[in-house]
Every structure is written in C-alpha cells, then in structure tokens.
N, C-alpha and C positions, 0 to 999 in steps of 0.2 A: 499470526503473521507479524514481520518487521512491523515497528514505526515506519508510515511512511511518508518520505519527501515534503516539505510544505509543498512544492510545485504539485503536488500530484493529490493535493487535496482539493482542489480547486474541481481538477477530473471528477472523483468521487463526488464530490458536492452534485453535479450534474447527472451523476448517474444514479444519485442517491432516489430519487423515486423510483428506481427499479430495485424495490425489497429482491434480496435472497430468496426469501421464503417464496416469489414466486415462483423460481427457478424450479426449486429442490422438493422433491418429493414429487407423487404419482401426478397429483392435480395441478397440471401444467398449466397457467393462465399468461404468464407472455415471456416471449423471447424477445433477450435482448442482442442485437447487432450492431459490432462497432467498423466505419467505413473511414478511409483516408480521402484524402484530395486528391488522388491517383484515379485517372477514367479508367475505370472498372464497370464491368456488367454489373456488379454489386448497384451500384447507382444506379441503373438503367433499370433493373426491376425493383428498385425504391421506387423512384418515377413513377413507374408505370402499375407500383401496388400491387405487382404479384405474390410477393412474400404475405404479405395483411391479405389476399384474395384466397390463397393455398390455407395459410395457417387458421383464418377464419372459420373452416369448415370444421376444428378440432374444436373449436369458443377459445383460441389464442392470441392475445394483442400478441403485434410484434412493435418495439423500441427502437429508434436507432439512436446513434448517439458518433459524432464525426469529430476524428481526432488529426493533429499537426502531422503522426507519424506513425510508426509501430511498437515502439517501445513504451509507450502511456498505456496502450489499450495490455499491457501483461500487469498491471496493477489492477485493472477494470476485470481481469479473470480470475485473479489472484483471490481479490474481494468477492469474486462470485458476483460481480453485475454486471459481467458481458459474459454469452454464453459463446456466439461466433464472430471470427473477425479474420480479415485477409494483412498480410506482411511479407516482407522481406526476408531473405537470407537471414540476414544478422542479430534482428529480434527476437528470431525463434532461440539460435542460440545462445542469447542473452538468458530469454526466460528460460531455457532449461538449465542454463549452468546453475540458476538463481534457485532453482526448485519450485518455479509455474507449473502448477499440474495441467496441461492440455494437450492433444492429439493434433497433428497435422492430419490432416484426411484429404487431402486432393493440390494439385497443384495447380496454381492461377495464372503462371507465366514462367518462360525460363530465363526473362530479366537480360537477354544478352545485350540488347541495345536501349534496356531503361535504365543504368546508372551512368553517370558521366561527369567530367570535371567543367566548370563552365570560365571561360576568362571574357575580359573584355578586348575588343577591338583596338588593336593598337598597343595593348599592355604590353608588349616587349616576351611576352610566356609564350614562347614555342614548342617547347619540349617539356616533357616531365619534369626531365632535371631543376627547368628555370624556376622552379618552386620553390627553390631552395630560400629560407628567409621573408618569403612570400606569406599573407595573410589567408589562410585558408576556411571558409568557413563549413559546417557540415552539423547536422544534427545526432548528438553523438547516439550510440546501439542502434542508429538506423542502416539499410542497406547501403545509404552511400559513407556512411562511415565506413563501413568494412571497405567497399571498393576504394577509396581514398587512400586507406593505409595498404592494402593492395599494389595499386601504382606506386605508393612512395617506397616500398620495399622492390617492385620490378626497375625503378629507377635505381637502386644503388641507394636511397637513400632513408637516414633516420626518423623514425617522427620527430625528432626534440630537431632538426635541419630546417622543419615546416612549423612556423605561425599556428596550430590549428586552436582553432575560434570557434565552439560550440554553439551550434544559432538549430532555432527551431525555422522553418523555412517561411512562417511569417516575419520575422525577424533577419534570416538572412535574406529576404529578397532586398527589401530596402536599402542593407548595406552593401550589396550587389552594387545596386543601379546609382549608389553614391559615390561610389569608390573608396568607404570605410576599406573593403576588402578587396582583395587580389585575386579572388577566384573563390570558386564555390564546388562543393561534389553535392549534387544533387540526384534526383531523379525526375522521371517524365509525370506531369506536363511541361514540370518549369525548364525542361530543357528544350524543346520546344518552342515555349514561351518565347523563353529570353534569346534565340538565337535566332525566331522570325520577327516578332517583336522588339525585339532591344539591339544595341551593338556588342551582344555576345557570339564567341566562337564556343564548339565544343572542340577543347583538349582531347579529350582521350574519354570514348568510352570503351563498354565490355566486350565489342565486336573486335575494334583494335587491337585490347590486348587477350582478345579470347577466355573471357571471363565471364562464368552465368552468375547472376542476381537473383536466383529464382523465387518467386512469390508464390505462397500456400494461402490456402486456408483452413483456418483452425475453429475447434470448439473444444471447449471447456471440459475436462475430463469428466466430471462427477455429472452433467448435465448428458454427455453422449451414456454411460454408463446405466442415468435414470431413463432417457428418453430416446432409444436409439432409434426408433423409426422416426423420430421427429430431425434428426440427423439427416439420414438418406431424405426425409422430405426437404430440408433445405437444401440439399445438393441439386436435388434435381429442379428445383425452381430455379437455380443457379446455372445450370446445366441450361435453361431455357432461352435465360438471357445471357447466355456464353454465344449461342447457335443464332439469337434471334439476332446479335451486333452482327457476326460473320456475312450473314444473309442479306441484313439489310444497312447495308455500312452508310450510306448516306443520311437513311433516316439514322441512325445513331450518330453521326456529326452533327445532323442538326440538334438533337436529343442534346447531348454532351453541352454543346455550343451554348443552350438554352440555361441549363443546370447549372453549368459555371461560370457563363457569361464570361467565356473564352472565342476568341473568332474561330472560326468555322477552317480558314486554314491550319490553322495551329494545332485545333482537333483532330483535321486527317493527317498529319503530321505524329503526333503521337498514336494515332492508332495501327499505320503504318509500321510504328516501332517497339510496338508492344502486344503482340496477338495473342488475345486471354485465353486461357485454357481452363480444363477441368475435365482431369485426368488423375489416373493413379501416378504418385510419386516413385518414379523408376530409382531405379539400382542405380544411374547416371548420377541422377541428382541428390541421390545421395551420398554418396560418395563424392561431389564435393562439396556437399553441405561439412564432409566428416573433413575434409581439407580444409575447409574455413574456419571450423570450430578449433580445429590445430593449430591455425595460424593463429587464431583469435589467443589460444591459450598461450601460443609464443610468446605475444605481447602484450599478455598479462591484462588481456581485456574481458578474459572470463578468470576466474578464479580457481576453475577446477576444471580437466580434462573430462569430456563427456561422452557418449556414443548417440550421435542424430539418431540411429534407427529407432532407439527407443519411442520417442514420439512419433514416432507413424504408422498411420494404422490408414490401412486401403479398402479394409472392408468395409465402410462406406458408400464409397465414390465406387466400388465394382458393382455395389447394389441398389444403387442407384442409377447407373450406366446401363445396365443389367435391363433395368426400367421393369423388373416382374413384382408380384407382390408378397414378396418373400423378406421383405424390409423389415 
C-alpha cells in the first residue's frame, strides 16, 4: 500500500487495535464498523446493540470507530481495519479510481435532498452564479464535493471562478457561523442544523437541480469473500433498523435527538429529507454513479476512467432481503 497522508495516520492510530488478523481468515473474532455524523439507522442499531446482540451468537466483538466523512474510512479498508461502512456518491468513486478493493452491496439513500449549498442570511448569494469569487467551503472526495462542482459546472461556471476552501465539517461549521466563509456544500444534518438553527439559507440542493447523491453501503472485499454469510447477517440487522425508524419515527427523533444532542425539530427535519433505504443497487443508480465518475474524470478529480458496475455486487442484500437461510 501507498505511504500514507500524516492526516490519516491519526485515523489508523485509532483503529490500530483492530489487528487484521482478526478480520482475515476462517476464525472470525470482531468486525469492525465505521459510521458518519449522518443520522443513519447504522446508529440506531449501534444504540440499541443489535449488531453486538446478532454477531454475539457467532463469539464476534463488533468495533465501531466514527469518522468526519467518507473518504478517511477508504484508508481504514485499504489497511484491512474496517470491514463495513456507509458513504456517499463521490467516495466510492474516489476509492475505486484509487484501487480500494471493496463491494457496494446495498443502497442506504438516493441522497436527492441530502446535499446542498448552505449561505448565510443576508449574504447578497441568490443564485448560483453569485458564487463567483465567493469562499466556498467543502470537504474535498466527499458527496458534497462532487455536488458543488456539479452546480458550479450547471451555472456556467469554473472551479478556479470559486474560492474553494477544503474544511472537514468540524472545521467548516465554525467558519460558517464566523463568516471566514461565504457558503458551504454540505450535507444533512448540518443543513438542517444551520437553516433551523442559525441564520442560514439553503442555495440550491439535489431536488432543485434534480441530482441523486446516493449513499451505499460497503464491505471490505477480502472479508465478504472470507465471511459471506456474516455479510448478509449484517445487512439484515441493518435492514432491522432501516424498518424499525420507518415504523416508529418519533421514537427515532427522540433516539437521534439523544445520540447527538441535536434538537428534536432539527431531527425530524432531516429525517423528513433523507429516507434510509436498503435495497439492491438499481440500474438507475448506476448509471449515474457512471455519469459522476465521468464528470469526476473530466476534472481530473480521479486520475483514471473507471466502470462503477464493477464494485457492485447485489447478492447480498437480495439474500438477505430474501430473509431464507441460503446465506
């Protein structure tokens, strides 16, 4: 594997007591799972210890380990210490330009109203356009990167037109609500957040300009390979707490609310705007994953033209959907 990033040894440091060797090979002793700041069911059955209650029954710890974004946790698989983890559009095809071995096997969201550009109240930014020369912040291989250089290509205009200011979104909130910056492309909760909470608008998201951000879930090639009914058992604990939010949506606002010590409007607010899934990865969504990866390669934000199908693989998530014991 590359040298990599000092930033990104910091990650590893953290995940460093999840040896490899537990992963690999027949004698499974823990899965590791890496989660975002994104209200995901993934958190709801952390909470509620379904993952540790299901994997138990095999003598399996499970790990979690909570990252800024989606482009850290493809160093964490790279290295073999995260075996599953949920992201964005843009990470995935980040890691595969990069040569991450791992499988998309279900899809978590189709993202149309979780990315969006965030300005403040009164900043003068009406339109797209007004971004021009503007401070933009965004955490770069994440899904709102991609949507960012998105909109500034459906406006007519160039990145080098746009300020853009790389911030991990602990770092851009603050320069947000300072007015370091001019606007931010984020995703949900913080858009949310800051447009119930703060004196932010949203600009423009994916609904506006008809643009899916869709979110997968992945695991780690060599660990589906070695342990594939332990695959379909994560999907379907997944699948649990996919069905158990749907069902009981209040009790997961308050759930959520507790977790992140987010207010309880703010929560149904982004839940509203983001309905999880976990499902197979349609022909739709691929296809334009394969249109993001083209535009990504246009501007030379991957290095090498790729084909998304390759990393997906549905036989999982249909055999676990399935729910028979043919796993």
């Amino acid at each position: 594997m590359k040298k990599l990033p000092v930033y990104l040894l910091g990650i590893l440091l953290l995940l460093a007591g999840c040896s490899s060797a537990e992963s690999n090979g027949k004698d499974l002793k823990v899965i590791n799972i890496g989660v975002q700041q994104s209200l995901s069911p993934l958190l709801l059955a952390k909470e509620k210890g379904w993952f540790e209650n299901e994997f138990a029954k095999e003598g399996i710890q499970v790990k979690w380990t909570e990252f800024q974004s989606g482009p850290p946790q493809f160093e964490g698989i790279a290295a073999a210490k995260l075996d599953f983890s949920q992201v964005g559009n843009s990470p995935v095809i980040a890691g595969q330009a990069a040569g991450v071995d791992f499988k998309e096997i279900g899809l978590s969201q189709d993202g149309l109203k979780a990315n969006g550009i965030l300005v403040k109240k009164g900043s003068g930014i009406h339109d797209i356009k007004d971004l021009k020369g503007k401070k933009v912040a965004v955490a770069k291989g994440s899904s709102g990167f991609d949507f960012l250089y998105k909109v500034i290509d459906r406006a007519g205009l160039k990145p080098s037109d746009v300020q853009i200011i790389q911030l991990q979104p602990d770092e851009a909130a603050p320069a947000f609500d300072s007015g370091a910056i001019d606007a931010w492309s984020i995703w949900e909760p913080f858009l949310s957040l800051k447009t119930i909470k703060s004196d932010a608008d949203i600009l423009v998201d994916g609904e506006q300009i008809d643009r899916y951000s869709p979110g997968f879930t992945l695991v780690r090639s060599e660990f589906a390979e070695q342990h594939p009914e332990e695959v379909v058992r994560f999907l379907k604990v997944y699948d649990k707490a996919v069905k158990w939010q749907k069902t009981h949506k209040k009790e997961a606002v308050d759930a959520y609310s507790k977790i992140k010590g987010i207010d309880k409007e703010v929560v149904e607010n982004v839940l509203n705007n983001t309905e999880p899934l976990n499902e197979p990865i349609s022909e739709r969504i691929i296809q334009t994953q394969q249109e993001t990866a083209d535009f990504q390669y246009e501007l030379k934000a991957i290095n090498k033209q790729i084909d998304v199908k390759e990393v997906v693989d549905n036989s999982f998530i249909k055999k676990a959907l399935k729910g028979g014991d043919d796993e």
